[in-house]
C-alpha positions, 0 to 999 in steps of 0.5 A: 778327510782320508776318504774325501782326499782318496776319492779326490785322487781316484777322480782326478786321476780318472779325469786326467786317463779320459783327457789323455787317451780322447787326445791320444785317439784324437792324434791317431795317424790312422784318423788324419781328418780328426782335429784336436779336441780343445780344453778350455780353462780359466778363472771363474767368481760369483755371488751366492745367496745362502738360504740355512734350514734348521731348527737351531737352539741355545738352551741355557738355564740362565736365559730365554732362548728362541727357537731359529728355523731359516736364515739367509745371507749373501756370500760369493765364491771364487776359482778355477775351472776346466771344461772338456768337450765332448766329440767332435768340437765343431758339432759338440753340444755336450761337455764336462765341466770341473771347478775347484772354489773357495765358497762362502755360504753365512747366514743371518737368524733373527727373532723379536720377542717383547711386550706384543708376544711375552709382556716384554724381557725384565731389565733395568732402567738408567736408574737401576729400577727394574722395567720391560723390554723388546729383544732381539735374538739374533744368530750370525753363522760363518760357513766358507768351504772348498768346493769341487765340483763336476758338472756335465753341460749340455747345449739345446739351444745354440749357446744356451744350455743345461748345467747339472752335477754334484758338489763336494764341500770341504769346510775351510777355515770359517764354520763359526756361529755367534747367537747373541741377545740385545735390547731394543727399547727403551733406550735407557734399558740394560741387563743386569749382570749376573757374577755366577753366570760362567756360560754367557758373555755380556756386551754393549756396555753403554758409556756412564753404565755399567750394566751391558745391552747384549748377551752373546749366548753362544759362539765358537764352531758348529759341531760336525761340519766337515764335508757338505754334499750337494746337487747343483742345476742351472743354466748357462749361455756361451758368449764367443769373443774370439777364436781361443776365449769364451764368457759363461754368465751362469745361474744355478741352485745348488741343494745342500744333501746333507746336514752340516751339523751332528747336533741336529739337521742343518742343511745349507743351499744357494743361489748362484750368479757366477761368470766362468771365463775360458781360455783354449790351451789345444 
């Protein structure tokens, strides 16, 4: 974390030196036909959809445990964003982008087993009287970060244009998982419970029953995720309303670099639909 807040600093300070001398030469008296160039900035929110790869396993001696390979949710993203045009404004194709985002990027793993593939899970019927059931093995993950990103764009075609550049992701608060085991059928079917199992939680209790449904195998945070790196490409198309504002609908792939796991590789990318609305402040 102390390297990641040096290396925000020494960015920031020299993004800030590049604004501050391009607007110092741009006030040059010696270029009196030179205009200022403008800095746009602005709101900026989305929808991402999250694609997870990992092979991903509880392994506990009292229950079965499948093996979770890919998961995939929907999550959004929201912030703030600031663009610097690069050369003159008027004939500029290219220029540097900046956002700072809260980012969401969940997923949901899931794997059936029952009578098809392994005879079906012994349970209880309503009866106490042992019987087989599907399954099914689920696994929810909450994964938000803070993002900031630094994306260089370049327009070839009128406002249409190519977005790409790294993104840097300090996990925030939610960095969670929850794998969980239920019954499917039949209905009436229930686990029993087991006094000695200390590892495991028993859920879904059915009313008039007092054996449970689920057992939740695992839950609490991933191991090792603090900071996920990233490479984001996409498109972007400028839409001008008026002489100080623009609207940028963008669609992108952002690849996840590295794991955010030191358990085993996990690496997390998305697509993102997202809309930047810029304002001119010179």
């Amino acid at each position: 974390m102390k390297r990641f807040k040096l290396f925000l600093a020494i960015s920031t300070f020299a993004l800030l030196n590049t604004v501050i001398v391009s607007a110092q030469d741009e006030d040059d008296p010696l270029k009196p036909k030179l205009k200022s160039t403008p800095i746009y900035v602005g709101p900026v929110l989305g929808y991402n959809r999250t694609y997870h790869s990992v092979d991903l396993a509880t392994y506990n001696s009292t229950v079965p445990c499948p093996i979770f390979t890919n998961g995939d949710n929907n999550g959004y993203f929201f912030g703030a964003s600031i663009e610097y045009i690069l050369g003159a404004a008027k004939d500029s194709k290219s220029s540097v982008i900046g956002r700072i985002l809260y980012n969401t990027f969940p997923a949901s793993f899931s794997k059936e087993s029952g009578e098809a593939s392994t005879g079906g899970f012994p349970s209880l019927d309503k009866d106490g009287n042992p019987t087989y059931s599907d399954v099914l093995h689920t696994n929810e993950v909450k994964f938000s970060t803070i993002t900031i990103e630094a994306m260089y764009k370049f327009n070839f075609m009128n406002s249409l244009g190519l977005v790409v550049g790294p993104s840097i992701d300090v996990v925030s608060l939610a960095k969670s998982q929850e794998q969980k085991m239920s019954l499917v059928k039949p209905a009436n079917a229930s686990f029993k419970v087991n006094p000695d199992a200390k590892d495991i939680r028993y859920t879904d209790f059915v009313s008039g029953n007092s054996n449970p449904r689920g057992i939740i195998l695992k839950e609490g945070d991933i191991a090792g995720s603090g900071i996920r790196f990233g490479l984001k490409a996409g498109i972007q198309y400028e839409i001008i309303t008026k002489s100080n504002m623009y609207i940028v609908p963008s669609l992108s792939y952002n690849l996840g670099l590295t794991s955010i796991s030191s358990d085993q590789t996990w690496r997390v990318s998305a697509i993102q639909v997202g809309v930047d609305i810029r304002f001119a402040i010179k």
